[in-house]
Backbone and ligand atoms as CSV (ligand in chain L), in Angstrom:
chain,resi,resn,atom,element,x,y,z
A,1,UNK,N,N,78.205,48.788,80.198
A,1,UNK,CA,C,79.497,49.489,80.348
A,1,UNK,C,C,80.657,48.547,80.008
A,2,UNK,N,N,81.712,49.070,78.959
A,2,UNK,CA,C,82.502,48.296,78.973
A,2,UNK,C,C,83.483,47.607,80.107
A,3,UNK,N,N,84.143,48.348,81.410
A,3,UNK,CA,C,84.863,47.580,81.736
A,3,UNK,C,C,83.697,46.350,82.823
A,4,UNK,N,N,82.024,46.625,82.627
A,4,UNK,CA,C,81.423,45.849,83.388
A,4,UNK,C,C,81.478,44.596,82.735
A,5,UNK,N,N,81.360,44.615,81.699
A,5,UNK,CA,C,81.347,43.319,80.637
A,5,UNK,C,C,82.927,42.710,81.258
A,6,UNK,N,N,84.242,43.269,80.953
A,6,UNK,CA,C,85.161,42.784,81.379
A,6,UNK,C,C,85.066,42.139,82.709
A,7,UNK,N,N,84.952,42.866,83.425
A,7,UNK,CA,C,84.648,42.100,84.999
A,7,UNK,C,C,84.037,40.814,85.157
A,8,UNK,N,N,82.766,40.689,84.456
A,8,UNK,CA,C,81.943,39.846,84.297
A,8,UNK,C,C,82.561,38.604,83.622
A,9,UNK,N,N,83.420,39.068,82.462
A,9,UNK,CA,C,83.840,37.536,81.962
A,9,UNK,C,C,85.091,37.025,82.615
A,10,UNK,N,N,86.076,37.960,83.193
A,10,UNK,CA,C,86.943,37.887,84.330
A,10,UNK,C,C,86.547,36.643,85.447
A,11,UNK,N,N,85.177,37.154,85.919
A,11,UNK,CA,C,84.724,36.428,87.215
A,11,UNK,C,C,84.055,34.801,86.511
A,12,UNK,N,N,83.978,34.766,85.088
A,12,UNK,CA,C,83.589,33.439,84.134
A,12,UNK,C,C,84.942,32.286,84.749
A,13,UNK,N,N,86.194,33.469,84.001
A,13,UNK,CA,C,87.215,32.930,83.832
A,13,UNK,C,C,87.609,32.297,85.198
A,14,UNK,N,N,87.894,33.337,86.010
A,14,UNK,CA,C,88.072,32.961,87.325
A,14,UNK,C,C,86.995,31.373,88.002
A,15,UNK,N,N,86.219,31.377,87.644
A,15,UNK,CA,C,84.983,30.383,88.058
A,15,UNK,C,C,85.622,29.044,87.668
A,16,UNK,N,N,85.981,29.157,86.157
A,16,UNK,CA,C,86.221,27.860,85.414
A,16,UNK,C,C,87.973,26.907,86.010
A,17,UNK,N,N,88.387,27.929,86.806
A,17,UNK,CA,C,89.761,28.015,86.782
A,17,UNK,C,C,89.701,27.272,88.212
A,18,UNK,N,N,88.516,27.791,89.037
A,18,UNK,CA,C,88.250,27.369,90.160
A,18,UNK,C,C,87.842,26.083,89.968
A,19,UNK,N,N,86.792,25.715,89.067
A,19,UNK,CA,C,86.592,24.438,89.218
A,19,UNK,C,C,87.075,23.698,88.850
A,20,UNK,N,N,88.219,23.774,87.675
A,20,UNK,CA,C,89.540,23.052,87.534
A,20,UNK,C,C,90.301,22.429,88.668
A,21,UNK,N,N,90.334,23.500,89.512
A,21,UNK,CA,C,91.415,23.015,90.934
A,21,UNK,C,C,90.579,22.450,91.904
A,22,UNK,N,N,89.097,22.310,91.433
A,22,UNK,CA,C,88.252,21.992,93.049
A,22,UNK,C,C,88.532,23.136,93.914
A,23,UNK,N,N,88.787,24.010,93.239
A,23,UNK,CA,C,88.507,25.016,94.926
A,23,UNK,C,C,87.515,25.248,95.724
A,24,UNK,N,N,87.818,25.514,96.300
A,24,UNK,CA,C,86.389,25.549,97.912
A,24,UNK,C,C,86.314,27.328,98.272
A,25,UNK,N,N,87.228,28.004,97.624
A,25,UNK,CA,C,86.933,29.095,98.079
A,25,UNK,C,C,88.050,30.107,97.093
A,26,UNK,N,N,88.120,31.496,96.488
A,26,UNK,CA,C,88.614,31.825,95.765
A,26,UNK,C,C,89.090,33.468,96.772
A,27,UNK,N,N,90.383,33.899,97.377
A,27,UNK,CA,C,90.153,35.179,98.209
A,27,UNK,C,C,90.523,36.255,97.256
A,28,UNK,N,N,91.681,35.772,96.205
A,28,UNK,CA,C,92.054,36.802,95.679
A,28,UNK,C,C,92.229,36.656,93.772
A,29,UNK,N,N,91.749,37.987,93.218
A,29,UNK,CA,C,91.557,37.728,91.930
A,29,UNK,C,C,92.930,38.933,91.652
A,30,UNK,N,N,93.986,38.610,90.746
A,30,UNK,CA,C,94.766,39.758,90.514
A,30,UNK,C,C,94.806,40.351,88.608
A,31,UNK,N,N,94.816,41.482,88.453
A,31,UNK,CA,C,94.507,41.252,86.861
A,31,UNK,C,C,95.694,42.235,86.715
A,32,UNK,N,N,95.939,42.579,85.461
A,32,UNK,CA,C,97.472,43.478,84.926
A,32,UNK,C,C,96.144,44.711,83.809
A,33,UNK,N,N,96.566,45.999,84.181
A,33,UNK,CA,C,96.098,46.567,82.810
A,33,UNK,C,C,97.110,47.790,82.865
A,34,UNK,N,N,97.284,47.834,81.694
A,34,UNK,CA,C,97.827,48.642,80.734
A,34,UNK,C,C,97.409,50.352,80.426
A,35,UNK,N,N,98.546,50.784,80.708
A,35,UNK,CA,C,97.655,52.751,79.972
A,35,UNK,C,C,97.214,52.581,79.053
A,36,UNK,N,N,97.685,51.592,77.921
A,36,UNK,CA,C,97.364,51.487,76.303
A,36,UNK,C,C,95.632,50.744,76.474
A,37,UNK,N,N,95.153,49.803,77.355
A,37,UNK,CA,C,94.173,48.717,77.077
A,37,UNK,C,C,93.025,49.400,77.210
A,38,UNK,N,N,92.493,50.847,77.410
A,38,UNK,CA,C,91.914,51.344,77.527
A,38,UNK,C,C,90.753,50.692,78.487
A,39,UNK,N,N,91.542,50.616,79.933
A,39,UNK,CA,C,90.306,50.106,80.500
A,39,UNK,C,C,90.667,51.089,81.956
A,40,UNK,N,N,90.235,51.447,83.147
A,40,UNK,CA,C,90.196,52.549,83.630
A,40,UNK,C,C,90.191,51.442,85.172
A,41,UNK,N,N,91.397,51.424,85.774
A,41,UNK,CA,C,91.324,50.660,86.690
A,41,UNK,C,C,90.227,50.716,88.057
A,42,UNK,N,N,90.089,52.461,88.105
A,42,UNK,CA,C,88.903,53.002,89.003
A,42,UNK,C,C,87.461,52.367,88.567
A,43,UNK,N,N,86.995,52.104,87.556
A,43,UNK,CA,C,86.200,51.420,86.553
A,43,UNK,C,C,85.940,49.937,86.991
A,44,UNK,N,N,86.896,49.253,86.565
A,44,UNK,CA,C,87.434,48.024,86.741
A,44,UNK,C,C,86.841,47.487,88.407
A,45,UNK,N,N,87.806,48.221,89.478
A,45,UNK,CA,C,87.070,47.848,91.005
A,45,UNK,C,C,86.006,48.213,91.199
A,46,UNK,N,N,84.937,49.125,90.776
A,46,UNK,CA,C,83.479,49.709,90.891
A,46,UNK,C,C,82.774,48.281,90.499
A,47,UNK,N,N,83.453,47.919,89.102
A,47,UNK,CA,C,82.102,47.245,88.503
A,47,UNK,C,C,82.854,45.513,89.524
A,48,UNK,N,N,83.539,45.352,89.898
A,48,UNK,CA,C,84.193,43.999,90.384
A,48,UNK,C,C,83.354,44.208,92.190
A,49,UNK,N,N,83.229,45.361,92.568
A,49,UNK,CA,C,82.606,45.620,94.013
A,49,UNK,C,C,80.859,45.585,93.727
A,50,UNK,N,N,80.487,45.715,92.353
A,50,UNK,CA,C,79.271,45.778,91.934
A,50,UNK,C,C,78.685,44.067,91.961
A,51,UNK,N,N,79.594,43.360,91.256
A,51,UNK,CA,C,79.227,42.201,90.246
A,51,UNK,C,C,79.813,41.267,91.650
A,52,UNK,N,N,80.990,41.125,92.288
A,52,UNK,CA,C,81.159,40.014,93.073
A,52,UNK,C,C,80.058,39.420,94.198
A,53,UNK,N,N,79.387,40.619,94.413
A,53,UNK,CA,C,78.267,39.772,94.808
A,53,UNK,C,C,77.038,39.206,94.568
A,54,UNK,N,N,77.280,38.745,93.144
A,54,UNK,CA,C,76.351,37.612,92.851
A,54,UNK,C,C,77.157,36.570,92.375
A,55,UNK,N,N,78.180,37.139,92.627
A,55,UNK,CA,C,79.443,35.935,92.498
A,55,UNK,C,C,79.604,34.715,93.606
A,56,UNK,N,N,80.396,33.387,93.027
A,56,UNK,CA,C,80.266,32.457,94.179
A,56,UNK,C,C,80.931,32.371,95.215
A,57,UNK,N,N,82.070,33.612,95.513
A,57,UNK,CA,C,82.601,34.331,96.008
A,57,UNK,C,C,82.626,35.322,96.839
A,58,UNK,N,N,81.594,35.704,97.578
A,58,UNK,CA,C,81.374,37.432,97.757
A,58,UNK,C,C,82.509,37.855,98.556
A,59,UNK,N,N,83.185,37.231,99.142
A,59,UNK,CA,C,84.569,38.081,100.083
A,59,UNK,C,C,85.866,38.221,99.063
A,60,UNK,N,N,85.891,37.567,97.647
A,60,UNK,CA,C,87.115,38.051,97.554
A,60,UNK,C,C,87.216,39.121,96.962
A,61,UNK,N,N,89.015,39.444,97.349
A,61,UNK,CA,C,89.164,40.522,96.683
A,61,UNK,C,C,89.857,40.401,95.187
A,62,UNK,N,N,90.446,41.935,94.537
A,62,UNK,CA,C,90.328,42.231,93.457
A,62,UNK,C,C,91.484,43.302,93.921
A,63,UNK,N,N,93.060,42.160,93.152
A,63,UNK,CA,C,94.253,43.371,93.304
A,63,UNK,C,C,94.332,44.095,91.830
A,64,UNK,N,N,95.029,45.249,91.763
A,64,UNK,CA,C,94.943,45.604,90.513
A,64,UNK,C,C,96.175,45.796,90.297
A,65,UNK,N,N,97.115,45.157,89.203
A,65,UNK,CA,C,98.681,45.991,89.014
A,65,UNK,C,C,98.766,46.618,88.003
A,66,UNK,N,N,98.933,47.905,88.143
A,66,UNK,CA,C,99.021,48.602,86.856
A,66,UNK,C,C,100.523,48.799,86.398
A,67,UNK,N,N,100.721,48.408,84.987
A,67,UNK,CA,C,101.943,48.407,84.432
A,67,UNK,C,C,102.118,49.446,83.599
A,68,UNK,N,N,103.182,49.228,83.670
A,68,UNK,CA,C,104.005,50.477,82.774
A,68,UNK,C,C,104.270,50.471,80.869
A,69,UNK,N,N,104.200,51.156,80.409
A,69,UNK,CA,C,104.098,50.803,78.987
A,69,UNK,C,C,105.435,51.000,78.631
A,70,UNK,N,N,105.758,49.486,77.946
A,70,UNK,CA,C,107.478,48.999,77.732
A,70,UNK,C,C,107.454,48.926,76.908
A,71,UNK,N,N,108.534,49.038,76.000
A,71,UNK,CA,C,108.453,49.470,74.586
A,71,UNK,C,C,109.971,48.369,74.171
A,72,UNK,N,N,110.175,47.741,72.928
A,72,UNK,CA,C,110.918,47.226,72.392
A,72,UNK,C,C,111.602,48.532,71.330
A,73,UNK,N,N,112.554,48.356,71.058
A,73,UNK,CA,C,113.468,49.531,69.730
A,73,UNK,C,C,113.571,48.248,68.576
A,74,UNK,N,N,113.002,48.693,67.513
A,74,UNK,CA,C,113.982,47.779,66.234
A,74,UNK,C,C,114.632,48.453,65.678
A,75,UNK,N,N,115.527,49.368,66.408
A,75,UNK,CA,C,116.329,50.291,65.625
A,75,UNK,C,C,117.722,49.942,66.383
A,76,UNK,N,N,117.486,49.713,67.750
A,76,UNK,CA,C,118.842,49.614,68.726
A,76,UNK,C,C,118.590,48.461,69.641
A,77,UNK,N,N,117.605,47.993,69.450
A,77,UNK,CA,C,117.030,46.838,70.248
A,77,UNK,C,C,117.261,46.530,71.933
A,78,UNK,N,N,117.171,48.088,72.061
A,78,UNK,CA,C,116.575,48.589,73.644
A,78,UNK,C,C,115.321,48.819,73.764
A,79,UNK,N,N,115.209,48.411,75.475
A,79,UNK,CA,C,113.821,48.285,75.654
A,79,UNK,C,C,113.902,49.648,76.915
A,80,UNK,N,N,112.486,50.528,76.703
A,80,UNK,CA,C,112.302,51.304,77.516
A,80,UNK,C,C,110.733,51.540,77.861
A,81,UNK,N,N,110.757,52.122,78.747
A,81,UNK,CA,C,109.540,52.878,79.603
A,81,UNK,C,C,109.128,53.680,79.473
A,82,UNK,N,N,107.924,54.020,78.850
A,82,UNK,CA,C,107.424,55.357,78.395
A,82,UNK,C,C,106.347,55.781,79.611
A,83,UNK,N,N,106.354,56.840,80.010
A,83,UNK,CA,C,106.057,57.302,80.801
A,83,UNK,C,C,105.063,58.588,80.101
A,84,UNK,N,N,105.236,58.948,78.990
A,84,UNK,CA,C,104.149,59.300,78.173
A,84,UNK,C,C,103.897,58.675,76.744
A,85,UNK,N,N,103.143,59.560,76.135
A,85,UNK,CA,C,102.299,58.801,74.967
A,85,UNK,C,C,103.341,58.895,74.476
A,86,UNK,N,N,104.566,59.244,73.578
A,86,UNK,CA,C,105.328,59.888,72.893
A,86,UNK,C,C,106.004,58.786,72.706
A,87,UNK,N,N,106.176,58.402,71.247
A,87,UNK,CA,C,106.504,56.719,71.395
A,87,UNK,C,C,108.174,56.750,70.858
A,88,UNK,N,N,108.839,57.244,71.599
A,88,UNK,CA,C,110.178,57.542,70.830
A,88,UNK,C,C,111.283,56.868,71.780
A,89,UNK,N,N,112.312,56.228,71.156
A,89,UNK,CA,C,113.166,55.267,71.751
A,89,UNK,C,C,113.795,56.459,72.910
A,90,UNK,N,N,114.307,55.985,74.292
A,90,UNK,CA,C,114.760,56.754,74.741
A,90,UNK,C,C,116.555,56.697,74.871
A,91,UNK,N,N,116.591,55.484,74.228
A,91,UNK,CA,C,118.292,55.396,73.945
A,91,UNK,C,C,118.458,55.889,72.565
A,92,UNK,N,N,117.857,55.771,71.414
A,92,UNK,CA,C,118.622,56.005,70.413
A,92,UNK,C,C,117.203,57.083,69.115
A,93,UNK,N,N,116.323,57.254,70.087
A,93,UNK,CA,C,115.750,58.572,69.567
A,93,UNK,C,C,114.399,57.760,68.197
A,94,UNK,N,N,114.478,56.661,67.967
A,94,UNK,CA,C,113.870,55.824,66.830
A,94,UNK,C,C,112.249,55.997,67.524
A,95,UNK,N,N,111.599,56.197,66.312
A,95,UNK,CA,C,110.039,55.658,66.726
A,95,UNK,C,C,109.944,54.345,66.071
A,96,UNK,N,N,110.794,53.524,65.284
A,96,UNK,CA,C,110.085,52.450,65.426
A,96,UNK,C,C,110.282,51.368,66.164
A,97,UNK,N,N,109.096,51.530,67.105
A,97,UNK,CA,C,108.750,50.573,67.966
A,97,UNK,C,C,107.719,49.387,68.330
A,98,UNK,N,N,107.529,48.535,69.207
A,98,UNK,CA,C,107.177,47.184,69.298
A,98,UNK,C,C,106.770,47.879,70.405
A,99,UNK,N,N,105.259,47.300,70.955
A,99,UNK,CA,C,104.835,47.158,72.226
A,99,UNK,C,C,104.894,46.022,73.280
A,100,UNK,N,N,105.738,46.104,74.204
A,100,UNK,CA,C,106.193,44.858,74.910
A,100,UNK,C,C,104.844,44.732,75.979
A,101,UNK,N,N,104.538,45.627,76.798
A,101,UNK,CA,C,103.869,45.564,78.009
A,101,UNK,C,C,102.482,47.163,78.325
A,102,UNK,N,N,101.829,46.644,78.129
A,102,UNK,CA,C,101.038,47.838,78.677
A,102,UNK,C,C,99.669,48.274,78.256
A,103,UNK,N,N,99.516,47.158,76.758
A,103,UNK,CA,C,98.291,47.338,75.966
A,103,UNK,C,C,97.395,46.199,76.897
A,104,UNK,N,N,97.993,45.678,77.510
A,104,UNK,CA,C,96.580,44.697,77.911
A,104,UNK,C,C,95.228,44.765,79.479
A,105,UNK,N,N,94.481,44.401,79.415
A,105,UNK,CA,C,93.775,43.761,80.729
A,105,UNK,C,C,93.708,42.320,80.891
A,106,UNK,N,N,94.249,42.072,81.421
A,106,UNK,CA,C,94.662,40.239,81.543
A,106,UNK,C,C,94.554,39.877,83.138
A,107,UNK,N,N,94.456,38.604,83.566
A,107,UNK,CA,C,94.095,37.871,84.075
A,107,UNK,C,C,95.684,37.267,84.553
A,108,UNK,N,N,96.120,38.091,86.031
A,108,UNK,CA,C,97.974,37.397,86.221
A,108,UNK,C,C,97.736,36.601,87.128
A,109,UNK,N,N,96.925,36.283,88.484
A,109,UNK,CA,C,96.829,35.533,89.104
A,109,UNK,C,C,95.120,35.356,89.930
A,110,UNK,N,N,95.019,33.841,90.095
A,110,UNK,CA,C,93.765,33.514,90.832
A,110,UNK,C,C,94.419,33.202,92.601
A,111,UNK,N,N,94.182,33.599,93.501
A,111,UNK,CA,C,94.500,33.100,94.761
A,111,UNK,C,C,93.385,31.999,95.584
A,112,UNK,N,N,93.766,30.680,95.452
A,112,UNK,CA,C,92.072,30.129,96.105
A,112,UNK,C,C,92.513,28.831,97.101
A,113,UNK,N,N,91.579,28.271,97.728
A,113,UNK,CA,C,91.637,27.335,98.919
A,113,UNK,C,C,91.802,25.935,97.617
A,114,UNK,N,N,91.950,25.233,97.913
A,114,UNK,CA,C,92.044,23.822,96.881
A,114,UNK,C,C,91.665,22.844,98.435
A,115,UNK,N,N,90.307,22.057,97.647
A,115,UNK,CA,C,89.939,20.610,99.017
A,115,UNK,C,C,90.858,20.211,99.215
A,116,UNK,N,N,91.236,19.540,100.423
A,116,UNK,CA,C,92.096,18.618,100.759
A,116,UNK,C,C,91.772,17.165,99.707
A,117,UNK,N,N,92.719,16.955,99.194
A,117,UNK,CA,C,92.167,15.302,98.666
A,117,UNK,C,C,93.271,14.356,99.712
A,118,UNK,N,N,92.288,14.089,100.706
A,118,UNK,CA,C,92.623,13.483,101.441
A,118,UNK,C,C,91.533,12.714,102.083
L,1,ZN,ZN,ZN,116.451,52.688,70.179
């Protein structure tokens, strides 16, 4: 399943990031997806409640922020919020547009314990 594969390299990423910092313990994983990234956030926590426990982790959690799809104008060079598919400037009526925010599934924050180096 695709967003299982995502999860899976998520919890890679997360791992490597951990052992960068020496963490001792990881509680919270936060990711950003997009209406555009075609990934299904209900999806996303199934396969993360599936997969974290064979993870080195099993208590943490998994926030999800879902963003809004922001749009750049190169016509009036306002930025707006589309709230549907309909990709049309909402200040000055232009479809041609730039995608600022909303196509992705990304990786916004790791929350974790770091050893004392002491
Ligand atoms: Zn515009």
């Amino acid at each position: 399943m695709h967003e299982e594969s995502l999860v899976r390299s998520l919890l890679h990423q997360v791992e490597d990031l951990a052992q960068q910092h020496h963490a001792t313990e990881v509680e919270d994983i936060e990711v950003e997806i997009g209406p555009l990234s075609g990934v299904e956030p209900l999806l996303v926590r199934e396969a993360f409640e599936r997969l974290k426990d064979g993870c080195k982790w099993p208590s943490c959690t998994l926030t999800i922020s879902v963003v809004g799809l922001m749009v750049f104008c190169n016509q009036c060079s306002g930025e707006s919020e589309l709230s549907s598919f309909q990709f049309v400037c909402t200040h000055c009526g232009s479809t041609s547009l730039r995608i600022l925010s909303g196509d992705a599934f990304r990786l916004l924050n790791v929350r974790m314990q770091i050893e004392n180096a002491g």
